[in-house]
C-alpha positions in Angstrom: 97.5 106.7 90.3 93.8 105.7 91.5 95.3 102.3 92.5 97.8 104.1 95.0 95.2 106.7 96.5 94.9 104.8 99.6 99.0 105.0 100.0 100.0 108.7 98.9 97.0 110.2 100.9 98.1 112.8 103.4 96.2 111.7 106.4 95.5 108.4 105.7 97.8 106.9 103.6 100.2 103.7 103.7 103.3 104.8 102.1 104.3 101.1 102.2 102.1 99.4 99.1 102.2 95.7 99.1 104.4 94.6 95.9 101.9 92.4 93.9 99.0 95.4 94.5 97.1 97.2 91.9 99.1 100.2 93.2 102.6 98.5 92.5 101.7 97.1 88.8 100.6 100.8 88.3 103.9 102.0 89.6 105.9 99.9 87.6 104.2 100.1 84.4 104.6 103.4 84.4 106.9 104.5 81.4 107.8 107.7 82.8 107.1 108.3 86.9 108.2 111.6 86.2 105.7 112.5 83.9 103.0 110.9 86.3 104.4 112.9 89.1 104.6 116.2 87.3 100.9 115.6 86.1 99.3 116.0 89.8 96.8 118.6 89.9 96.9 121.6 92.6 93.5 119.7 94.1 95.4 116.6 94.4 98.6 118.2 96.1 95.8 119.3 98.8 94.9 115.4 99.5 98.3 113.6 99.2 101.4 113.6 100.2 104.9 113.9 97.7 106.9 111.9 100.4 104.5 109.6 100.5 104.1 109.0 96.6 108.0 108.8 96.6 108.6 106.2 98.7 105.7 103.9 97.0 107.7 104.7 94.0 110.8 103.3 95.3 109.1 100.6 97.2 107.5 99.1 93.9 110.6 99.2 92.4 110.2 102.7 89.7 111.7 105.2 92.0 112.3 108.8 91.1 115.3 109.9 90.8 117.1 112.2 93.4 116.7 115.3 93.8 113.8 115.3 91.6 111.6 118.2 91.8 107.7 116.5 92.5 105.4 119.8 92.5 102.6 119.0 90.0 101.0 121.3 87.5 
């Protein structure tokens, strides 16, 4: 998700990635968002935001599913 740092961060972040971005193609070549969401390190829950990384993922068109439990690893 280097492509999306710039939308999921926690201060700083867009939430709102453009749809033809690199973050987008990332999102939606993603086989399983899930497993890209449940691979976030405890350093990386420090810098970005779970909100924010779900609503890129619904805005590029992967979304999680509700009620899906985002924590990392």
């Amino acid at each position: 998700m280097r492509d999306c740092w710039q939308h999921i961060e926690k201060k700083l972040g867009d939430q709102y990635p453009p749809l033809h971005s690199a973050c987008c193609n990332a999102i939606r070549d993603a086989k399983d968002i899930h497993y890209v969401c449940d691979r976030f390190t405890a350093h990386d829950l420090t810098l970005l935001s779970l909100a924010k990384f779900a609503m890129a993922t619904h805005v590029c068109g992967n979304g999680l599913r509700a009620h899906t439990h985002c924590a990392g690893r």
